[in-house]
C-alpha positions as CSV (number, residue, x, y, z in Angstrom):
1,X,-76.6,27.7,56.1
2,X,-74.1,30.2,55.7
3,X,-75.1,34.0,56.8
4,X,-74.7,36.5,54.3
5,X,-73.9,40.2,54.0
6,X,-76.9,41.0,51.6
7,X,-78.2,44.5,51.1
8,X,-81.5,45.7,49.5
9,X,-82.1,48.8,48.0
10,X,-85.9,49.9,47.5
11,X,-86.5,52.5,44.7
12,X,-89.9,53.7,46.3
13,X,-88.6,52.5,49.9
14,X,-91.8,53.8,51.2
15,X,-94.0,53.1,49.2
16,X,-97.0,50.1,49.4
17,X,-95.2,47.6,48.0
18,X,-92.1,48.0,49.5
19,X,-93.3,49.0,53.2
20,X,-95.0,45.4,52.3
21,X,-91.8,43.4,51.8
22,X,-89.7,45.4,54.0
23,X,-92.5,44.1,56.7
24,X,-93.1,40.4,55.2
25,X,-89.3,40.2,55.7
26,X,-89.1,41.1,59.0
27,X,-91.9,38.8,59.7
28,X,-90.1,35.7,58.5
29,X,-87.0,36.5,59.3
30,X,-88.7,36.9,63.0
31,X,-90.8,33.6,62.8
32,X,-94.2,35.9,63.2
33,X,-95.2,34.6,59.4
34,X,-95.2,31.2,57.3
35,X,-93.9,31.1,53.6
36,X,-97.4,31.5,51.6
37,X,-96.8,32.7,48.5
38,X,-93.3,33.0,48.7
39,X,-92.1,30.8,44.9
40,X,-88.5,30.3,46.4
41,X,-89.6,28.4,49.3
42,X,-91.0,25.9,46.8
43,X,-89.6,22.1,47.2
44,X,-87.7,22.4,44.4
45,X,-85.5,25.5,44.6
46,X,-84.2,24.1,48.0
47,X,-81.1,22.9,46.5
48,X,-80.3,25.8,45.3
49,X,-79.5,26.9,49.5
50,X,-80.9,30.5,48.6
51,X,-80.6,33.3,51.3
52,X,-82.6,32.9,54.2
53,X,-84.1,35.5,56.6
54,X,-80.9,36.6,58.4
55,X,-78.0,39.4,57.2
56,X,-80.4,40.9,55.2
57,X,-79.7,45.0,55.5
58,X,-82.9,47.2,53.8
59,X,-82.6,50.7,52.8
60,X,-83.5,53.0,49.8
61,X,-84.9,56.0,47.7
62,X,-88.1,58.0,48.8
63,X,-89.8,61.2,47.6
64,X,-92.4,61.7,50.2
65,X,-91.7,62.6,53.8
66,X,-92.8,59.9,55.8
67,X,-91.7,56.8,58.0
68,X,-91.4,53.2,57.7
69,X,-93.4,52.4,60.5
70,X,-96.4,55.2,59.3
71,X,-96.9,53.9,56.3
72,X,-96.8,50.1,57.3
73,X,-99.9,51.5,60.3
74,X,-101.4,53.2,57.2
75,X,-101.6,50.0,55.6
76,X,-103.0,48.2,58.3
77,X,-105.5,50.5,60.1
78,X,-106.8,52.2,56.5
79,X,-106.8,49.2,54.0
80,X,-106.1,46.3,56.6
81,X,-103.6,44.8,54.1
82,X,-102.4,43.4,57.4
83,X,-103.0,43.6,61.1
84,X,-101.7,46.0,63.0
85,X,-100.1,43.7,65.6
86,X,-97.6,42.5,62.9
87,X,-96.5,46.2,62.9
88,X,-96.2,46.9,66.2
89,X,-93.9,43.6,66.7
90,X,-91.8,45.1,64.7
91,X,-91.6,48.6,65.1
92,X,-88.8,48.5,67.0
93,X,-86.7,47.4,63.7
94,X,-88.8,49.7,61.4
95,X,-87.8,52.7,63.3
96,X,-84.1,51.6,63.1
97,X,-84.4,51.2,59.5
98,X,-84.9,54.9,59.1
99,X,-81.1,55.8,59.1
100,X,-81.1,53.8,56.1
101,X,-83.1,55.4,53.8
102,X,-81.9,58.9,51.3
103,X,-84.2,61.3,48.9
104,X,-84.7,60.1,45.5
105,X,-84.4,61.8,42.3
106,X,-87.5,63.5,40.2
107,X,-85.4,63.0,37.3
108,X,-88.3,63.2,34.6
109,X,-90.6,61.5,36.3
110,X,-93.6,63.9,35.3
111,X,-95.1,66.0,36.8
112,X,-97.9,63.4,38.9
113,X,-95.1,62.3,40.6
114,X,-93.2,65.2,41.2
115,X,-96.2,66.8,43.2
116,X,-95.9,63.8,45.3
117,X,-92.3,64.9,46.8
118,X,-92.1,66.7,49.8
119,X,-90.2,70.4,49.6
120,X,-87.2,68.8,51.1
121,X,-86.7,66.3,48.1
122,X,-87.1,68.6,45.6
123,X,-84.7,71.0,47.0
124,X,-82.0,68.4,46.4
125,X,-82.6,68.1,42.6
126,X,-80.3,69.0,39.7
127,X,-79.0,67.9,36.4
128,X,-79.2,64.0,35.7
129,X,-75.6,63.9,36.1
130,X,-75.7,65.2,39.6
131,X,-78.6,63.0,40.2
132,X,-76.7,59.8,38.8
133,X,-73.6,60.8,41.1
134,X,-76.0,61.1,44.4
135,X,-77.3,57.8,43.8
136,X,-74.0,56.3,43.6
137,X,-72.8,58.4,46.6
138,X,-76.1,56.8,48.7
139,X,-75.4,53.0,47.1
140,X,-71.5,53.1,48.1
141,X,-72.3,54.6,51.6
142,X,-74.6,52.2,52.3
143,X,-72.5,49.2,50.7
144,X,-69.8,50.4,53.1
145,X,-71.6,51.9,56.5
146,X,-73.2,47.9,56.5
147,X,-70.5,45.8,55.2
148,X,-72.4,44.2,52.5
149,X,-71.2,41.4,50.1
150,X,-73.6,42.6,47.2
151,X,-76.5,45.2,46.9
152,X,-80.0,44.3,45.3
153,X,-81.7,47.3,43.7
154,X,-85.2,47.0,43.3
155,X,-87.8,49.5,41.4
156,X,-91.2,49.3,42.9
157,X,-91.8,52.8,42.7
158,X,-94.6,54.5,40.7
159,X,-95.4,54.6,37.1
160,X,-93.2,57.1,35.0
161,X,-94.9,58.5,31.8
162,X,-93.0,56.3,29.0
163,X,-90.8,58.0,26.5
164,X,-92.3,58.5,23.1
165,X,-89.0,57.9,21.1
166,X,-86.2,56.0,23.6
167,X,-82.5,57.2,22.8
168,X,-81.3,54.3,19.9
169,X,-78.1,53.9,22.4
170,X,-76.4,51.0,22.5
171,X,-73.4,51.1,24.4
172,X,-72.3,52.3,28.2
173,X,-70.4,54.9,26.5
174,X,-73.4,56.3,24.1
175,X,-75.5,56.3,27.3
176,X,-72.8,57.8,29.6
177,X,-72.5,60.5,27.4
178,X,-76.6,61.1,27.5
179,X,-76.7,61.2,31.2
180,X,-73.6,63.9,30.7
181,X,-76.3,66.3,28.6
182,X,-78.1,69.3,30.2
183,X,-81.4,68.1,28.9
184,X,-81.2,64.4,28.9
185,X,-84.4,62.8,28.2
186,X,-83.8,59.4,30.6
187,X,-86.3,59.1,33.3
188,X,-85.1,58.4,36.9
189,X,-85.5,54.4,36.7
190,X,-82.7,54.2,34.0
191,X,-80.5,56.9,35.7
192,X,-81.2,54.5,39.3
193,X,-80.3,51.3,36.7
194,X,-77.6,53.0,35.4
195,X,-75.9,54.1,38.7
196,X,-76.9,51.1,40.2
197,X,-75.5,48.6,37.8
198,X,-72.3,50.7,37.4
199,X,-71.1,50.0,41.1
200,X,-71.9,46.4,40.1
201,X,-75.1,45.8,42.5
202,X,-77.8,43.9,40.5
203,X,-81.2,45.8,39.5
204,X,-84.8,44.3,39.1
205,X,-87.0,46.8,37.9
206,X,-90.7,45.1,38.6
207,X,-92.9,48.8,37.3
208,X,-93.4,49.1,33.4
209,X,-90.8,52.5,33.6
210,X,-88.1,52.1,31.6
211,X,-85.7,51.2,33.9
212,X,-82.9,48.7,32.1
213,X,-84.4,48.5,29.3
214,X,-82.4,49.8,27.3
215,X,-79.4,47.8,25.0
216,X,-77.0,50.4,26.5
217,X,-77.9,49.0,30.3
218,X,-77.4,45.3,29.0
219,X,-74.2,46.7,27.6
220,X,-73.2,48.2,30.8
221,X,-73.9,45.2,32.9
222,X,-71.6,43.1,30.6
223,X,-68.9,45.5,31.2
224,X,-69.1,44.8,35.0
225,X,-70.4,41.7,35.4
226,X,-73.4,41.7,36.9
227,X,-77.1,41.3,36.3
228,X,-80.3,42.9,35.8
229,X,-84.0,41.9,34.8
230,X,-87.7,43.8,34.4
231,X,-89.9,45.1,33.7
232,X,-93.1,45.2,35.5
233,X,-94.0,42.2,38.1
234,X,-96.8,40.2,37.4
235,X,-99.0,40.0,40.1
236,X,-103.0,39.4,39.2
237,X,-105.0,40.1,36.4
238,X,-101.9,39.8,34.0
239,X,-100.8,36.3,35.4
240,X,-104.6,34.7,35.5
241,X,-103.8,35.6,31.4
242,X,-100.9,34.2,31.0
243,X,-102.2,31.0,32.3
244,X,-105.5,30.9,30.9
245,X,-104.6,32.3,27.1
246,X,-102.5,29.0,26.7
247,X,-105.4,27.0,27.1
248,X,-107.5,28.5,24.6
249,X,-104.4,28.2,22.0
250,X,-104.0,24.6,23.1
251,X,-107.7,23.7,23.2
252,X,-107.7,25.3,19.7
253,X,-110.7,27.5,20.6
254,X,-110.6,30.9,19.0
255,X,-110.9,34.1,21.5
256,X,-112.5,36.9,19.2
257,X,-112.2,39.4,22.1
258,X,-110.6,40.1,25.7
259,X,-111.8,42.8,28.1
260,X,-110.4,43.9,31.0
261,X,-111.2,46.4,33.9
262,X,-109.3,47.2,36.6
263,X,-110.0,50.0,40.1
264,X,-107.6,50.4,42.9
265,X,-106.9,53.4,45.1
266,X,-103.9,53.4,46.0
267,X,-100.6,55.5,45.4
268,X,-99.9,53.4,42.4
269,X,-103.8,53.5,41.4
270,X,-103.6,57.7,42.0
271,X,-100.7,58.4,39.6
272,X,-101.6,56.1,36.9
273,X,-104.8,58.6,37.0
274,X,-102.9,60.3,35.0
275,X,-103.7,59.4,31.3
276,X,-99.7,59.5,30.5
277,X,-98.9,57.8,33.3
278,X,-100.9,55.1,32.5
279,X,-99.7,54.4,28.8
280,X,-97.3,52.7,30.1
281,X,-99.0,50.2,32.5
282,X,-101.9,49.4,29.6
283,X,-99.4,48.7,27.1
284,X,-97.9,46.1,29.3
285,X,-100.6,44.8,30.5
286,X,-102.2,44.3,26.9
287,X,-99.5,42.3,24.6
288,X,-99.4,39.3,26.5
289,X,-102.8,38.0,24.9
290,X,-101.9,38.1,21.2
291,X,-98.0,37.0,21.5
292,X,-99.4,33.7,23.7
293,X,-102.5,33.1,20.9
294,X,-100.5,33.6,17.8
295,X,-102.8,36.2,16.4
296,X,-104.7,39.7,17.6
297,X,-108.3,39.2,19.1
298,X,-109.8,42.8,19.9
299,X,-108.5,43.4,23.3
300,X,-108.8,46.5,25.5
301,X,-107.3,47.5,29.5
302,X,-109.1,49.9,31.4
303,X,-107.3,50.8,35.2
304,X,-109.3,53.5,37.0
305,X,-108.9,55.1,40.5
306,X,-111.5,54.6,42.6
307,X,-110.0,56.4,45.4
308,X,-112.2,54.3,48.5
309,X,-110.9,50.8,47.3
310,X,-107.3,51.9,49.2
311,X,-104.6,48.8,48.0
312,X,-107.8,46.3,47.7
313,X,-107.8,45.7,43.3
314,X,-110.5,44.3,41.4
315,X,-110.6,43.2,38.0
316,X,-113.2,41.8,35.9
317,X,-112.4,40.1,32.8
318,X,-114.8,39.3,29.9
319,X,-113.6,36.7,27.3
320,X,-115.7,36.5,24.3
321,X,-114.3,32.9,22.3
322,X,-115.5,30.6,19.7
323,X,-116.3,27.3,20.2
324,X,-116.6,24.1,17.9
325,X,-119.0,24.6,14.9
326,X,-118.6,28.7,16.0
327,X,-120.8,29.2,18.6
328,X,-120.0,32.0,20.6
329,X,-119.1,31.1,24.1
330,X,-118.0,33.0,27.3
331,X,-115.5,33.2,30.3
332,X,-115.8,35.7,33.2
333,X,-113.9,36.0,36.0
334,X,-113.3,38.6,38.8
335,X,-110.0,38.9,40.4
336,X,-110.2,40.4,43.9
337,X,-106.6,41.0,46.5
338,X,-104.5,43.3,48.1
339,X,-102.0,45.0,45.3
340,X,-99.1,45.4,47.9
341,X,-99.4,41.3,49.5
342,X,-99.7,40.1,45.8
343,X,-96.6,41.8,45.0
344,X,-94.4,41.6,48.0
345,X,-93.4,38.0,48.5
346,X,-92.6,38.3,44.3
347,X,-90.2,41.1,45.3
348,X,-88.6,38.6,47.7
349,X,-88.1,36.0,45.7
350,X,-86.8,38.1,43.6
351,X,-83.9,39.3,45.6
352,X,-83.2,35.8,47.0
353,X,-82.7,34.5,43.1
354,X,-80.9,37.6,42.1
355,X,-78.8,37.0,45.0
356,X,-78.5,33.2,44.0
357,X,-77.5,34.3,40.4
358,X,-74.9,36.5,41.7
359,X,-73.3,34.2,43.7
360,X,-73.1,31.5,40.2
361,X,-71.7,34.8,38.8
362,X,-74.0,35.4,36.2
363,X,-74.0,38.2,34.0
364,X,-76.8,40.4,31.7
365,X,-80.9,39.6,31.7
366,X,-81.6,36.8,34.0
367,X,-84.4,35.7,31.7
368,X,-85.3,32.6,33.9
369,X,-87.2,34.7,35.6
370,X,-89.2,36.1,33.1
371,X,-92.4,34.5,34.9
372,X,-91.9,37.1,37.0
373,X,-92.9,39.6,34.4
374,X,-95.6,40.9,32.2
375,X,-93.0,42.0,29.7
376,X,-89.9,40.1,30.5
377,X,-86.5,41.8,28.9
378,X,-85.1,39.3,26.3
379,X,-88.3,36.5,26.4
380,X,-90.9,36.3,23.7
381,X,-92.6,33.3,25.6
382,X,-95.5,34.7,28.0
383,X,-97.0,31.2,28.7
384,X,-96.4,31.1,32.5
385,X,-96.0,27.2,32.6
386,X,-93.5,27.6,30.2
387,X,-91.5,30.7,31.9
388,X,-91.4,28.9,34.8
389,X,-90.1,26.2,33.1
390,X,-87.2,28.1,32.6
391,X,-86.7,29.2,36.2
392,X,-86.8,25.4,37.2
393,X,-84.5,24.3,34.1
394,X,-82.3,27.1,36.0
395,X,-82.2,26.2,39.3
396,X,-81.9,22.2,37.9
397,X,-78.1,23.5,36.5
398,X,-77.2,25.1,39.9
399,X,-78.3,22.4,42.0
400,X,-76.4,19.9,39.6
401,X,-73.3,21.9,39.7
């Protein structure tokens, strides 16, 4: 196989999830792990020849003044998300990593984030236009210090409080001309998606911020010809739902009610604390049920921080349904995992399709992955079985081409 030039750009380079992939990369790319869990090492995307481990260059956006290699031993030694000796294997190549990595932007991110950012990132703030600029600056020196074919961006950092009334824009222009303002209201995800998918490098945004959400980003990935795809990976509770719910609808039993509770305690867990932050991740997390089922069965999300829980997430679901000649009937189950290893090896495939799809030159939403997603940009279908349908069905045209 071919070796390729491929950089990856973490927005939240530091953070659980990407410390997570950044390691799980190094580990296969090393031979020190197998591909469990990894969907692109199925069988049937090997046609496709995706990626492998090798020419792979990781660097990105952080707020918090910290290392690679601390928070990869912080993960290990505190929540034992994985062993310690898978860190110090690769220390060595975490350390070096650290020349690639810049301050983010606080760019309306509220303020449960902002208090998060050491005094050094916040002393290189300003206006979203200077923001938006710095981002590119960062992008283009990386692109270029690393001689890199194409640049992944990918959002895994935390939570933003949503916006109560998005800007209607629908073109680059309309949006260009929003970043230009003195008070723009766009959080830092769509100023990163903006900058990011300006330069051309391809964006996945996998939190519920808004990211590229917005018609204007579709717009402006049209305009030069490369991809994007969101929001907000779908890693546990939310995926057990989108595979159960269909078999309710297609059993034709009747779910009268669908209760969900969810405690972690980590970063992510901390800031969606925060009763704004949180709007955002509860809405996401709570459509799926009523578009699958055709109808709206009372429903209701709780996430709480329970601070001692570290990345380990639990969630208990109740599901109150109706049987034949009505009797009331129930499913529970409890979902119990490590946030950061559920979402890693998604993150991965993720780049290594994105990758794929820029190489086929695609352009705009890459909706074949949309079982990647609790809210998937341009999909109404949430039936997992049938999103990843759509993920073979696209892979099936590569591999025939």
């Amino acid at each position: 196989m071919t070796q390729r030039r491929l950089g990856v750009w973490f927005i939240g380079a530091k953070g659980g999830v990407a410390t997570t992939a950044t390691l799980g990369y190094l580990a296969l790319k090393n031979q020190l792990a197998g591909p469990t869990a990894l969907v692109s090492q199925l069988p049937e995307f090997a046609p496709l020849e995706l990626i492998d481990w090798n020419g792979w260059v990781i660097g990105g956006h952080e707020i918090r003044e910290t290392t690679l290699l601390q928070e990869a031993l912080r993960l290990a030694e505190d929540n034992r998300t994985f062993a310690k000796e898978l860190v110090l294997s690769c220390q060595e190549e975490l350390e070096a990593l650290e020349a690639n990595y810049r301050w983010g932007t606080l760019h309306n991110v509220g303020p449960t984030i902002t208090q998060l950012a050491c005094p050094a990132c916040r002393q290189e703030q300003g206006t979203a236009a200077e923001a938006f600029a710095r981002i590119q600056e960062d992008l283009r020196e990386f692109a270029q210090a690393n001689s890199l074919e194409h640049v992944v961006v990918v959002n895994v950092a935390s939570t933003e409080p949503p916006l109560q009334s998005p800007p209607a824009v629908q073109t680059w222009e309309e949006l260009r001309r929003l970043i230009d303002q003195p008070a723009c209201p766009l959080p830092a995800s769509t100023l990163y998606a903006a900058a990011a998918l300006d330069l051309g490098c391809s964006y996945i945004n996998f939190t519920p911020s808004l990211g590229s959400s917005l018609p204007a980003l579709d717009h402006l990935a049209q305009l030069r010809s490369t991809r994007h795809m969101g929001y907000d990976g779908k890693t546990g509770e939310t995926l057990l739902k989108s595979v159960l719910a269909p078999m309710f609808a297609k059993r034709n039993l009747r779910v009268m009610s669908w209760v969900g509770h969810n405690i972690f305690g980590n970063m992510d867990g901390r800031v969606l604390d925060d009763p704004v932050n949180k709007q955002a991740k509860v809405t996401s997390k709570d459509r799926l049920v009523r578009h699958i089922l055709g109808y709206a069965p009372q429903t209701l999300v709780s996430i709480e921080y329970i601070e001692s829980m570290g990345d380990w997430k639990t969630a208990w679901d109740h599901v109150h349904f109706q049987g034949f000649l009505g009797v009331p009937m129930v499913l529970q189950f409890i979902w119990q995992g490590s946030d950061s290893l559920l979402a890693a090896p998604l993150v991965l495939d993720l780049i290594r399709f994105t990758e794929r799809a820029h190489r086929a030159g695609h352009v705009g939403r890459m909706e074949f992955l949309a079982s990647f997603f609790k809210s998937p940009l341009g999909v109404e279908e949430h039936d997992f079985f049938e999103q990843f349908r759509m993920l073979r069905q696209w892979a099936g045209g590569l591999a025939a081409c």
